[in-house]
N, C-alpha and C positions, 0 to 999 in steps of 0.2 A: 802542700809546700814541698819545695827541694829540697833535698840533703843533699849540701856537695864535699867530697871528700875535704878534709881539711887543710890535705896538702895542695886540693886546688886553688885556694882560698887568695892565696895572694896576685895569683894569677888571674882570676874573676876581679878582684878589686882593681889590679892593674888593668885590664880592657875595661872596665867603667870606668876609669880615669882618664885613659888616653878616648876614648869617645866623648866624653865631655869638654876634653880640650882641641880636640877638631872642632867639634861644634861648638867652642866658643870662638872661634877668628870667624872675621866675615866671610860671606860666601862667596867664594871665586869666579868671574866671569869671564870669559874669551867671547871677541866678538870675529868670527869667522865671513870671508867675503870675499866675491870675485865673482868669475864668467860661468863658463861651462863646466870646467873641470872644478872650480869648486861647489857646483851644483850639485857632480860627480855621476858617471855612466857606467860605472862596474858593476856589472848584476852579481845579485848572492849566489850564481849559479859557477860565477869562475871562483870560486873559495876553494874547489876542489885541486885548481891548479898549486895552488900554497900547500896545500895536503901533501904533494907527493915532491915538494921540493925540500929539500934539508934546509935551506936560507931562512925560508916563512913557513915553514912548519910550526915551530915553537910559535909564530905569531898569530897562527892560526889558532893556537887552543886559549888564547886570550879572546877573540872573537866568536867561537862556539862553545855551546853549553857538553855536557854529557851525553846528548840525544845527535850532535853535532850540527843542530838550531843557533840561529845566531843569538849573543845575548842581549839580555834585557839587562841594563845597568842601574843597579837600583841606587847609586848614589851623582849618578850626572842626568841635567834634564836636556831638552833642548827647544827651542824656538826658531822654525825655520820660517822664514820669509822670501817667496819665490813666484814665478810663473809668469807669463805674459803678459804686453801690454793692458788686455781687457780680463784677464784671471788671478789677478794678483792675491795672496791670500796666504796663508799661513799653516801650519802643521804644529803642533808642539807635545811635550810628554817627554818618558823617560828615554834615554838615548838606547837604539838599539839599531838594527838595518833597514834601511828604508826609507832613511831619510838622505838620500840620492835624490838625482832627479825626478821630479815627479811630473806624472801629466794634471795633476788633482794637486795643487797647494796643499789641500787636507786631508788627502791620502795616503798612505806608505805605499811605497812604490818596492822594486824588486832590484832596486839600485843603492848601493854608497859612495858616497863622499869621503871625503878625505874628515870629514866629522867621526865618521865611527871608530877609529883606530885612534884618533886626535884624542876624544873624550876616554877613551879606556886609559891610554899612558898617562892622561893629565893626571887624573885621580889616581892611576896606580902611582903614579911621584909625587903626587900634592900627598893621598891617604884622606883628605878631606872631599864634601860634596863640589860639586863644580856645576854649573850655569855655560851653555851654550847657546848663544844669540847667533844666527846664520843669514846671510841675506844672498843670496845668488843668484846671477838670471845669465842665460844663455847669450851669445852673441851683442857684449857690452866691449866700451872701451873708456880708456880712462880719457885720451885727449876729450871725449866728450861728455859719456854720459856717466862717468864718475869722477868729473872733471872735478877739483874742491874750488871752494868759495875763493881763495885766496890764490890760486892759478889766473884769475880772471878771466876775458872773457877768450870765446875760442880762438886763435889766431890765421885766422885766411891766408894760404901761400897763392904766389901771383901764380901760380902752376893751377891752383885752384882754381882761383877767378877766373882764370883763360877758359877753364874746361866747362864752368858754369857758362859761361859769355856764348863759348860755339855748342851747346846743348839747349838755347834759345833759353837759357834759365833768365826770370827777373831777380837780379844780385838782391834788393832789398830786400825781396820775399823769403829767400835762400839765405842771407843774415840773420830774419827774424825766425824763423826754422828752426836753425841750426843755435839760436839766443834759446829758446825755449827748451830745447835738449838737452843743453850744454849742464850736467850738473845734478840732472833731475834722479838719478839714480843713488848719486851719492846722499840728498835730500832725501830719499825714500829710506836709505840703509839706517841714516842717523834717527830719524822719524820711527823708524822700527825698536831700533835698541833702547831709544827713548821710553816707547811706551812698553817695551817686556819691563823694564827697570821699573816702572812708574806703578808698577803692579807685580810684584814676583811671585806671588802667592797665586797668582792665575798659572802661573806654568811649573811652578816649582810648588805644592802645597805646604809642605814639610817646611816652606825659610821660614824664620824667626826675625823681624822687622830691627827687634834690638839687637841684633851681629850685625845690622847692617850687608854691603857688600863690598868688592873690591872687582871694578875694571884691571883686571891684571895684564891682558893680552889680547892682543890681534893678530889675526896670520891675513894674510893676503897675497890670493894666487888669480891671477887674472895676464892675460897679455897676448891671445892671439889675433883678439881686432885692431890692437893697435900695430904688431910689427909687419902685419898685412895692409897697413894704411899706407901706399905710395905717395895717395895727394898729400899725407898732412906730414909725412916723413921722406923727402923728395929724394932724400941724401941716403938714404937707408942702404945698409949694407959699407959704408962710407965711414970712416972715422969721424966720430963725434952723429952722425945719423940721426940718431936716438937721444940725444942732449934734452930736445926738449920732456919726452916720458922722464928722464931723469928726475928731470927740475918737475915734473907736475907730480911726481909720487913723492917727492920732499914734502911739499905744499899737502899730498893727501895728509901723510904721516904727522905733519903740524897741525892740521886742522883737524882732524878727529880726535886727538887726542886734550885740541881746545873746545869742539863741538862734545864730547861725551866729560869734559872737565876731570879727566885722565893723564896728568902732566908724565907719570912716573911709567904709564902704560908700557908695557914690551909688545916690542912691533917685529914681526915676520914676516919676510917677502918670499912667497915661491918662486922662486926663478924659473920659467916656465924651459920644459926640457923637454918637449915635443921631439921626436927624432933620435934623442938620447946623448952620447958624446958624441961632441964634432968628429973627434980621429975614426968614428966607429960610419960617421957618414957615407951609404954604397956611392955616389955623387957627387963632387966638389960643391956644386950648384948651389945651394941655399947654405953653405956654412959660412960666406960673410956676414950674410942678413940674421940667423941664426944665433953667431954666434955675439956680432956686435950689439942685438937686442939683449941680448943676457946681461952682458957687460953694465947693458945702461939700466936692467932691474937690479941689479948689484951694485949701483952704484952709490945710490943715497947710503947703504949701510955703513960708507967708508968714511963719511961724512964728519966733523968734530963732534959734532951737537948730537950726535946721535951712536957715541961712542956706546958700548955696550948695553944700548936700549934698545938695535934695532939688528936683526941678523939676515941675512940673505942666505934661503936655504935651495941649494942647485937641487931641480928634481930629475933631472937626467940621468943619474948614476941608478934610478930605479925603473929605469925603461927597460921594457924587456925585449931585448936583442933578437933573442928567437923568436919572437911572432915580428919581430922585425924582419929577419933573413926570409922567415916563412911569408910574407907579405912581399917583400922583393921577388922571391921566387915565383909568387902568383903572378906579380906585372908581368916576368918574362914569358909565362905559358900563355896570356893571355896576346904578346906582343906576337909570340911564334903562330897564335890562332891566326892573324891578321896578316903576318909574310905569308902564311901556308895559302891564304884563300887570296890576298894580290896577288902569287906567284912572284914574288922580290925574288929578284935578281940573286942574292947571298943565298936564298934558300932552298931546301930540298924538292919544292914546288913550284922553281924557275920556270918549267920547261910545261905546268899545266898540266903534266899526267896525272896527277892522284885526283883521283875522285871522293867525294864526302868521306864517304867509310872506311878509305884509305887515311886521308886529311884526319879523320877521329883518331884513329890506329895510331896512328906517326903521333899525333898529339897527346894522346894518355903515355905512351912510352915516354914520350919526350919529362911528360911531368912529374913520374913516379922516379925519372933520374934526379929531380931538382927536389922532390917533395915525400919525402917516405912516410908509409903506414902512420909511424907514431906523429912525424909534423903532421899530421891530418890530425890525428887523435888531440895531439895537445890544443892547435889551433882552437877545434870544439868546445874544450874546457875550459882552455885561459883567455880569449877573449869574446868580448860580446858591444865592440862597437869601434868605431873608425879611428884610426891611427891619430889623429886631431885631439883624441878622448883617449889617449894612451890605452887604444885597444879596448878600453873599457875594462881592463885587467885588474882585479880585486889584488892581486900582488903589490904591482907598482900603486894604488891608489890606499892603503892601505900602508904602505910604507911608509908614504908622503905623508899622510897623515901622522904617522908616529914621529915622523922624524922632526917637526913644528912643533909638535907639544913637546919634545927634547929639548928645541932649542929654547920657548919660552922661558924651560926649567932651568936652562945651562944660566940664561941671563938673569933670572931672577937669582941663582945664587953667588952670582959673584956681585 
């Protein structure tokens, strides 16, 4: 038996008190969802770049252990539902790194999502167990395949029909197609969270049937098939462009919340921030189309009915600038490859004199002007995957994730 000093005594009674009243509220669920980035492509290998930045440092020792291994969370579970048309399948257990995109459903993979950083601040603010249901597939859109019941059916622009008409398409066939798609994602996500609920005890062992649970929250970050959809957004870039994703992400946010019978649920929209802030844009070029998609995923928040139930959280202020610059600075070395070997007129290989190993010479100088030692070195560590996938940067993916479980928490206390 123990002997504990006596003056610990109150202090032992008091953690067996406050643990018995965690675990008596029901068990907290978020249901997480979207495209690619919330799939998520930050490998556990850019963690290092958060190490050596004063911003994410401190967020960094919440995600590794003392060995500097990422953690195992021994009071949030999760249930991830993912993968291709014909691999669809599932992963589940305690939340830790790896449940990122995976090429295996059932595999841990060497990627996170915006799940890991999500589940660590939820419970560090909740202090109770928490429940993560996740559903995410690459390359989705909501006009279609997470179209909700209540959007109806897909809407054909005459811009469409023309383009189907002179691609020798049959319209009927190409209706019934596009009937069958229309939706079937968002059926699969509700279909998912159904059955983790319908059995807790298979992903979560520890629940207790008599706490019951509580759908508390959704985050939802998805939106680069749709603001790259010209046929079905004709106007795009255009005031008002995007009206319609407006009105079909209302419709999600009502019907999931009537689909999981979740009236009170808090709803979170990633506003998708690919590129980062507009004024930081190297290009004019895509900051109408850019910036007026934003608008129109921020827009439902503003909504009456959805006054302080539903927040749009911009993820652009966590784009990281510098693998940004460093990435522009690539396009130019690679642009100067191509004047150096046409001989362009503008440039130092007008006249066709340099030969190969001159043409190398001129072009490593030219890049170690644009790109020094340490942007090479950071490059290495802080990204591992295409600017589309925010670099794949554990930084910004990591942040994103914290910054949702913020807002769930902001909403549920006021």
């Amino acid at each position: 038996m123990i002997n504990f000093p006596t003056s610990f005594l109150p202090f032992f009674i008091l953690g067996l008190w406050t643990c018995s009243a965690v675990y008596a509220k029901p068990l907290k669920v978020y249901v997480l969802c979207g495209q690619s980035n919330m799939e998520g492509h930050a490998k556990i290998s850019t963690f290092e770049a958060m190490r050596i930045d004063p911003l994410t440092k401190p967020m960094l020792k919440e995600m590794v252990d003392g060995q500097g291994d990422p953690v195992v969370c021994d009071q949030v579970w999760i249930s991830y539902y993912t993968g291709g048309r014909d691999n669809k399948g599932e992963g589940f257990g305690k939340l830790t790194a790896g449940f990122g995109s995976r090429r295996d459903p059932a595999q841990a993979s060497d990627n996170i999502g915006p799940e890991f950083t999500f589940g660590i601040y939820m419970q560090k603010g909740l202090q109770e167990p928490v429940l993560i249901i996740k559903t995410a597939w690459g390359g989705k859109s909501m006009h279609t395949d997470f179209r909700p019941p209540s959007a109806g059916p897909y809407p054909f622009s005459e811009q469409e029909l023309e383009n189907l008409k002179k691609r020798g398409k049959n319209l009927k066939e190409a209706k019934a197609e596009k009937t069958e798609q229309t939706g079937r994602f968002y059926r699969l996500m509700i279909e998912h969270v159904r059955k983790v609920l319908g059995d807790v005890k298979r992903v979560y062992p520890g629940y207790d049937p008599s706490k019951g649970y509580e759908i508390a929250g959704f985050a939802w970050f998805q939106g680069w098939n749709d603001m790259v959809a010209s046929g079905t957004y004709p106007n795009r870039g255009q005031p008002g462009g995007y009206d319609a994703y407006s009105e079909c992400l209302a419709h999600f946010i009502r019907d999931v919340r009537k689909d999981l019978k979740a009236p009170e649920m808090k709803f979170v929209i990633g506003v998708m921030g690919v590129g980062g802030p507009l004024d930081k844009y190297d290009s004019p070029r895509y900051v109408p189309i850019h910036g007026s998609f934003r608008e129109a995923m921020v827009a439902p928040a503003s909504l009456p009915e959805f006054k302080g139930n539903v927040m749009a959280v911009p993820t652009a202020p966590f784009w990281d600038s510098r693998l940004q610059e460093i990435e522009d600075n690539q396009g130019k070395v690679k642009q100067m490859a191509g004047f150096l070997k046409s001989k362009h007129k503008d440039h130092s290989n007008k006249d066709g004199a340099m030969d190969s190993k001159a043409q190398k010479a001129y072009l490593e100088k030219y890049r170690k002007e644009l790109i020094s030692a340490e942007d090479e070195t950071y490059d290495k560590i802080a990204r591992s995957n295409a600017a589309y996938h925010y670099f794949g940067s554990a930084k910004t993916i990591a942040r994103i994730g914290k910054a949702f479980a913020e807002a769930i928490i902001q909403m549920r206390k006021k």
